[in-house]
C-alpha positions in Angstrom: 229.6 78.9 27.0 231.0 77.2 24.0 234.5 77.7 22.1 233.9 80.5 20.1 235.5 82.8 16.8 234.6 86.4 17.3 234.9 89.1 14.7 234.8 92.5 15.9 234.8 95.0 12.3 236.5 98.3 13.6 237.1 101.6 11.8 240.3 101.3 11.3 240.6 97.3 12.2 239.4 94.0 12.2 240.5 91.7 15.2 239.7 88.1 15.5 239.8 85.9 18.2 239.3 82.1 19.0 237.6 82.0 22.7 237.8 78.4 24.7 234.3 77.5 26.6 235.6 79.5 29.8 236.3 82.4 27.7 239.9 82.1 27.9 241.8 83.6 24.9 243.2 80.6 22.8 244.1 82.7 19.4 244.3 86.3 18.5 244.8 88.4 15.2 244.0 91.7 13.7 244.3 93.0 10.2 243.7 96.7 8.7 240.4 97.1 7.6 239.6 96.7 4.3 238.5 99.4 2.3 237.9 101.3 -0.9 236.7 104.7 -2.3 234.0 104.7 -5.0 232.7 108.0 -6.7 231.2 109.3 -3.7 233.2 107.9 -1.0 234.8 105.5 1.1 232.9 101.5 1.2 234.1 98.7 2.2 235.6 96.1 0.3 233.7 93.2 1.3 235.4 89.9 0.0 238.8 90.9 1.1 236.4 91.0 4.6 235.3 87.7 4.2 238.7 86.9 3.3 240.5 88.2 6.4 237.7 86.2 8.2 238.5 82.7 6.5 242.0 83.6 7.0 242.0 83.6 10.5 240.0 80.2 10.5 242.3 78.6 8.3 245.1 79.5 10.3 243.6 77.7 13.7 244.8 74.0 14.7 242.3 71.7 13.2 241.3 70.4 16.4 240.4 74.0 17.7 238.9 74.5 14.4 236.5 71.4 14.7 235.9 72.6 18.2 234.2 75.9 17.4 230.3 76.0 18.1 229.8 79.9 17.8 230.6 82.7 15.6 229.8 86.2 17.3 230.4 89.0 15.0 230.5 93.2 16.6 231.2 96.2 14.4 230.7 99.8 13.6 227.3 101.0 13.8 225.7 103.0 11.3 227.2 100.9 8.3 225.8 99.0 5.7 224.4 98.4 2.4 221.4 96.8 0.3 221.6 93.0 0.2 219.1 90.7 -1.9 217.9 87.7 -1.3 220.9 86.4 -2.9 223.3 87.8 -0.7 224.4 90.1 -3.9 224.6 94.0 -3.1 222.6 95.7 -4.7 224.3 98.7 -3.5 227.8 99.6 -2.4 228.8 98.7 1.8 228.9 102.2 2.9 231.2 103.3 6.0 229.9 105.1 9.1 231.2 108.3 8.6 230.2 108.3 4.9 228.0 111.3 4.3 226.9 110.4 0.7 223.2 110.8 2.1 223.3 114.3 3.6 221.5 116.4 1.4 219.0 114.4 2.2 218.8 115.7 5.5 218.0 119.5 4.4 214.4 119.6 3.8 213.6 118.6 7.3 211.7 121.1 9.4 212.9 121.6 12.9 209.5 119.6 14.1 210.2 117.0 12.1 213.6 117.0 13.9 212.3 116.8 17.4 210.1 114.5 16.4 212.9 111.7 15.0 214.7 112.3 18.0 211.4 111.5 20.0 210.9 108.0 18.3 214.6 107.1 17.4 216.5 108.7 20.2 218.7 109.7 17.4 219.5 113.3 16.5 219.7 114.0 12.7 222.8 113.5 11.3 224.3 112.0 7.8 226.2 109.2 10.0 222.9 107.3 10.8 222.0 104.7 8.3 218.7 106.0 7.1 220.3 108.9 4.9 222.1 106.3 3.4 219.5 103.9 2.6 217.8 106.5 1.2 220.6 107.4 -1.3 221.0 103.7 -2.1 217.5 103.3 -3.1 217.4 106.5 -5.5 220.6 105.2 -6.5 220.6 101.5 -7.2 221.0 100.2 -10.7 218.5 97.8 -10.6 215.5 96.6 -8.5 215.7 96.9 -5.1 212.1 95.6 -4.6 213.6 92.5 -2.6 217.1 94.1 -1.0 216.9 94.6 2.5 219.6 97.0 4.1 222.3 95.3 6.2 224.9 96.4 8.7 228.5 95.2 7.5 228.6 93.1 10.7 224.8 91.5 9.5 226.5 91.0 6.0 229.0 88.8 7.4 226.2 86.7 9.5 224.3 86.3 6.2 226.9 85.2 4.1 227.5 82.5 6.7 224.0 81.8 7.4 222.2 82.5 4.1 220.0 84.7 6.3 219.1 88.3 7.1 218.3 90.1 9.9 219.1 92.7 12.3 220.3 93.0 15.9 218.6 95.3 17.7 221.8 97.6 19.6 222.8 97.9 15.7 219.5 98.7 14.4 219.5 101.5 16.9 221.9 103.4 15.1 219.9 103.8 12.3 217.6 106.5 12.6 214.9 104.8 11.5 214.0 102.6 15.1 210.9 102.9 17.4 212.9 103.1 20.6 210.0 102.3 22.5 208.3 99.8 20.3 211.4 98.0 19.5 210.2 98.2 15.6 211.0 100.3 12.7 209.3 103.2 12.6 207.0 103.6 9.3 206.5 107.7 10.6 210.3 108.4 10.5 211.3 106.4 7.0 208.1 107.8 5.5 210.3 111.2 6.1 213.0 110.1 4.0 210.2 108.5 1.5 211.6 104.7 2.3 209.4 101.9 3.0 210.4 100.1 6.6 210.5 96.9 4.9 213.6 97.6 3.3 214.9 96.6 6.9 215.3 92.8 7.8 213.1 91.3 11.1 215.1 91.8 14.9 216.8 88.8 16.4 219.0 89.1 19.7 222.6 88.8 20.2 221.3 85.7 21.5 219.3 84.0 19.4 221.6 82.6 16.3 221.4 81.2 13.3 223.4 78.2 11.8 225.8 78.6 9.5 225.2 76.8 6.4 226.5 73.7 5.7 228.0 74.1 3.0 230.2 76.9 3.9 230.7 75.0 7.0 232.1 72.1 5.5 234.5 73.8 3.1 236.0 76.3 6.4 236.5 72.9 8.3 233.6 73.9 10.8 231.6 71.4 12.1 228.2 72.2 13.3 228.7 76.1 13.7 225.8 78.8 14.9 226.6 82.3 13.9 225.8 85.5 16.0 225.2 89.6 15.8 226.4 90.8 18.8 226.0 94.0 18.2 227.3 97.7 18.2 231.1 97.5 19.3 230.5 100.0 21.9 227.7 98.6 23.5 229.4 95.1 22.7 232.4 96.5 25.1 229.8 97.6 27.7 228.3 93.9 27.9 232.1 92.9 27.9 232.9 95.2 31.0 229.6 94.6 32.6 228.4 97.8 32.9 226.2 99.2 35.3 224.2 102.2 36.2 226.1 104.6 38.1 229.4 104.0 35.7 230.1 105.1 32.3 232.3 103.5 29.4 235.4 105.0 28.1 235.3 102.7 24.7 238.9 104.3 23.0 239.5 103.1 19.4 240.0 105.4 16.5 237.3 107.5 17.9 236.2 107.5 21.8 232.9 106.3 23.0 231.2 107.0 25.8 228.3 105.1 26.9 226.0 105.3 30.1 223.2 102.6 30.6 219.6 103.5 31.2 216.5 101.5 32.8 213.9 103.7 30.3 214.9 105.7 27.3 215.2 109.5 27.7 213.4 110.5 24.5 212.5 114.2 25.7 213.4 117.4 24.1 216.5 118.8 27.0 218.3 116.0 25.8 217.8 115.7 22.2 219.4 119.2 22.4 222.5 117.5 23.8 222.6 115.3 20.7 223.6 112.7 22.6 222.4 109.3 20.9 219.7 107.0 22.6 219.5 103.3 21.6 219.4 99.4 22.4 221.8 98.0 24.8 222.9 94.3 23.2 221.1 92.6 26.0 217.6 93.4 24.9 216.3 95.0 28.0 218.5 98.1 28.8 218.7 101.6 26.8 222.1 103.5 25.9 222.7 107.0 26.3 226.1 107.4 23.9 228.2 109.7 22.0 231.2 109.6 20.3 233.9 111.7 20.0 235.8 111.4 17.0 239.2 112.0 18.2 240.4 109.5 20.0 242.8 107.3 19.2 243.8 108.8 16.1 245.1 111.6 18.1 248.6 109.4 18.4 248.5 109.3 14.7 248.0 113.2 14.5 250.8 114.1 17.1 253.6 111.3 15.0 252.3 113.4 11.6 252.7 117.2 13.4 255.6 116.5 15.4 258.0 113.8 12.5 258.1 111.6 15.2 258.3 107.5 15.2 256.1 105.5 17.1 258.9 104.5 20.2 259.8 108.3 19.6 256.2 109.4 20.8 255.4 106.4 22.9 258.6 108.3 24.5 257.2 111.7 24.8 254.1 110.5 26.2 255.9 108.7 28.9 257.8 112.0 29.7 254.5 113.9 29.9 253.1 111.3 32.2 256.3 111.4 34.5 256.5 115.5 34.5 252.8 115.4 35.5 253.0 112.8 38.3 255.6 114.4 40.0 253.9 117.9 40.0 256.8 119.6 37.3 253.6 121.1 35.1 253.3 124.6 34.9 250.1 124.4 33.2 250.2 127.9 32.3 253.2 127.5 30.0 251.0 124.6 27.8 249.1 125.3 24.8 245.6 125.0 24.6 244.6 122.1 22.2 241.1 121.9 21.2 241.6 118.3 19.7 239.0 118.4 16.9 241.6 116.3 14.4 238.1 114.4 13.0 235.4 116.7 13.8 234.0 117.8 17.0 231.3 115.5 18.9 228.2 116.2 21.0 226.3 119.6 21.1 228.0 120.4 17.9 228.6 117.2 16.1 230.3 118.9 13.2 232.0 116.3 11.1 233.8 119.6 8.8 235.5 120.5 12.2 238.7 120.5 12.9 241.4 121.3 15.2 243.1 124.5 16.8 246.1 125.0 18.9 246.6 128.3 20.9 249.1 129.7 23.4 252.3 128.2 21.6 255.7 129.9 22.7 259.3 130.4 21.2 259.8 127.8 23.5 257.3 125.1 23.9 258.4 122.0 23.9 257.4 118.6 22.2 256.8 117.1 25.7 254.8 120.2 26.5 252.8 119.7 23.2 252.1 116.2 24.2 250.8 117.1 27.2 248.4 119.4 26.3 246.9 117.7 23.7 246.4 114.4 26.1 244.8 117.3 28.4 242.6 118.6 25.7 241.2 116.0 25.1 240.4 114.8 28.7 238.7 118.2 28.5 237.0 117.3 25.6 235.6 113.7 27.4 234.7 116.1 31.0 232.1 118.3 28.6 230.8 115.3 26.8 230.2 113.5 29.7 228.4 116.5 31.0 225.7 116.1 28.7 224.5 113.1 30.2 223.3 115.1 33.3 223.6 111.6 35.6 225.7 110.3 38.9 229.3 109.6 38.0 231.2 107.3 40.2 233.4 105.1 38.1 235.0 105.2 34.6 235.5 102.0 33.2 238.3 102.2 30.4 238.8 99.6 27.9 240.8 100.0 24.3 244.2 101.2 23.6 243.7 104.1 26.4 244.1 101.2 28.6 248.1 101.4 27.8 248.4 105.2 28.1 249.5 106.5 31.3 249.5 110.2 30.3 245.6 110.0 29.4 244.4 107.9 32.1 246.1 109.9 34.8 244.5 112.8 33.3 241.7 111.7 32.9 240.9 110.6 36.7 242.4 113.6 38.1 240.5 116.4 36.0 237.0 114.0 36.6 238.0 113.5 40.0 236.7 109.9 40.2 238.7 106.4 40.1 239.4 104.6 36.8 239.0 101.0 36.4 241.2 100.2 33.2 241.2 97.2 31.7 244.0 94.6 31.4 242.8 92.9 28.5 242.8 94.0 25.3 240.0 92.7 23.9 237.2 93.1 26.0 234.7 93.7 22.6 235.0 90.6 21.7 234.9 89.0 24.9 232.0 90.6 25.3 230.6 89.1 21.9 230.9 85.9 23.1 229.1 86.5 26.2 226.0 88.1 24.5 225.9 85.0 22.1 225.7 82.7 24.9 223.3 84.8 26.7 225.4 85.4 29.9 227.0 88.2 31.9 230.9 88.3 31.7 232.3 90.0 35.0 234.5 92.8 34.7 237.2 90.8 37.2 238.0 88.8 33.7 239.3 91.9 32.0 241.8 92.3 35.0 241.2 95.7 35.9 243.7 98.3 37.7 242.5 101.3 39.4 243.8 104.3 38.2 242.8 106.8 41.2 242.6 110.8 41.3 244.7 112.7 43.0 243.1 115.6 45.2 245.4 118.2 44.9 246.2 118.1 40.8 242.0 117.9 40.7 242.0 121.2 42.5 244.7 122.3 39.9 243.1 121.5 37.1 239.6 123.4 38.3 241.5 126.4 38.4 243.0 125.6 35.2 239.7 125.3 33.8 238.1 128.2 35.0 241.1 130.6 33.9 241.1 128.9 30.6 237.5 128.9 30.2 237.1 132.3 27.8 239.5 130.6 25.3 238.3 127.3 25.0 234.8 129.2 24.1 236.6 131.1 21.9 238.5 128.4 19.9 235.1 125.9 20.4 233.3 128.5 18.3 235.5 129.2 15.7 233.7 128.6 12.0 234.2 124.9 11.0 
């Protein structure tokens, strides 16, 4: 490999990272995404990106600086905006979870349904890029006979490159993809009345472009090639060297889980999972992924409900985790917490649905609280994972879960099966320079721990489960 910068655009983050030819960590940094709302929701303030981006590079020793020969670049899927030749938007960069193009998703029959989840592997939903690009078009304030529709992560590349195109894990999570065929699908855009040339040609995590050399020249870059690596997720598998047989515990803001395929399953028992097909960033594999949208955020949720301070919860969490260890859980005295603090993920995939807590006492405690939210949403993971109908033998964790004992403890005794956590904290972008230089990076480099079940608290937890069980339906159903 080569020294390398990667940029890895999050929901609720941007980290950067300076990787030497060995893929040792020289320099790290993060900043909060940059955002802003516009009149129909939430977009992404796109300088102050490129900004954080040229910070980071500024900041490096001139000698590592001058050493760089790669930029990789990883991101949110399901992102993006209109871009002209130009490089000028002709539209605003719209978030992931924007739903600014839903209506459009009304008039579609239930055929034409099955049949975008047959080419796309996708199942309708306002988070895919197509509604989107849609409502830009109809929207734009001038021509858009040139604009081509960029993911924020492609938007970067081409303002270091002067070039657009598309990498194909990213292009996945668009809606508008031929799975099979690898190309956009004129039968599924003609749905949404958009022309498939409104999307820019493929090009693999892989195969880069060089940065111009201009822009080169004034960041104190010398002969730079710049890279999409691709969906974060499926960035972190490549990163943790997935394999069939295992499944990815990506934890962020929101939780992905993502399984690896040999041939796409396209057929209509799983497109009633709504669990999402795609590209994996390597060119050759499929994904089977969804994403649960409480994940993360859930710390940021239990500091709001409880008034507590980070160390303050950080401390609760650790008490949870100690009580549970050493077998002082009466889980009949916690509450039942369906976590749906952002929505609820896969069958549902209801983005207006939120949270309930039932079961609370005179006398419940904050610990107790803790606890059973952490367990909720284990519970929450156990069903998703269900819908993938395939083998389980290892979890492979990676993002901040990888510091939580409470969930990862939880997590391997209610699935019953060995967690390998990682002991690096940023596998993405590891991961993004692997792609770029075409390699495999071994999951050894991110340090792993095992994080094993324990028989008896499995057994536990089953019965838990199955006493529980009428509840949990009950609460699951409840009108968003």
């Amino acid at each position: 490999m080569t020294p390398t910068i990667t940029v890895d655009i999050g929901t609720t983050s941007i980290k950067l990272c300076l990787f030497d030819a060995e893929g040792g960590l020289q320099a790290a940094d993060r900043c909060a995404t940059p955002t802003r709302r516009d009149a129909w929701g939430e977009v992404y303030d796109t300088d102050a990106v490129m900004d954080a981006v040229r910070s980071f590079v500024d900041a490096l020793d001139p000698a590592a600086r001058r050493s760089v020969q790669c930029i990789a670049i990883a991101g949110v899927g399901e992102s993006g905006g209109l871009v002209d030749p130009d490089l000028s938007l002709v539209s605003p960069m719209i978030l992931w979870h924007d739903h600014r193009g839903a209506d459009l998703l009304t008039g579609l029959t239930e055929a034409d349904r099955a049949r975008i989840y047959a080419v796309t592997g996708l199942p309708v939903n306002a988070n895919y890029a197509l509604s989107k690009v849609a409502w830009a078009l109809a929207h734009a304030e001038r021509s858009t006979a040139a604009a081509q529709w960029l993911n924020v992560s492609e938007y970067v590349a081409a303002l270091l490159t002067g070039r657009r195109w598309a990498e194909p894990s990213l292009a996945s999570r668009t809606m508008a993809l031929d799975l099979v065929g690898r190309r956009w699908s004129r039968e599924v855009c003609g749905l949404f009345g958009v022309d498939p040339g409104v999307f820019p040609p493929l090009r693999a995590a892989s195969e880069g472009v060089a940065m111009d050399p201009a822009t080169a020249r004034a960041w104190g870059l010398d002969e730079v090639t710049v890279h999409v690596a691709g969906h974060d997720h499926m960035v972190g598998g490549a990163g943790a060297d997935l394999r069939p047989g295992e499944v990815l515990d990506s934890t962020g803001t929101t939780e992905g889980v993502l399984a690896l395929l040999r041939t796409p399953r396209l057929d209509a028992g799983t497109a009633a999972t709504k669990v999402a097909g795609g590209l994996a960033c390597d060119g050759d594999g499929f994904t089977l992924f969804a994403s649960i949208p409480t994940g993360g955020s859930a710390f940021a949720t239990l500091r709001t409900l409880l008034d507590r301070e980070p160390y303050e919860l950080a401390d609760l969490v650790a008490r949870a985790h100690r009580d549970w260890v050493l077998g002082s859980v009466d889980l009949d005295r916690l509450p039942l917490v369906l976590p749906q603090f952002r929505g609820s993920p896969p069958p549902r995939k209801d983005a207006t649905a939120r949270g309930a807590i039932a079961g609370l006492q005179t006398d419940t405690t904050a610990v107790e609280l803790v606890l059973a939210c952490f367990l909720g949403m284990v519970r929450q993971f156990a069903e998703v994972w269900e819908l993938f109908d395939l083998e389980l033998d290892r979890v492979k964790v990676i993002g901040p879960a990888s510091a939580n004992p409470l969930w990862l403890q939880l997590k391997a005794d209610y699935l019953g099966v060995p967690l390998s956590v990682s002991g690096f904290p940023e596998v993405v972008s590891r991961g993004a320079q692997a792609l770029a230089h075409g390699i495999r990076s071994p999951w050894s480099a991110s340090e792993p721990r095992d994080v094993p079940p324990d028989t008896a608290r499995t057994a536990e937890l089953a019965a838990w489960r199955a006493r529980t069980a009428a509840r949990w339906a009950h609460l699951a159903e409840m009108p968003a």
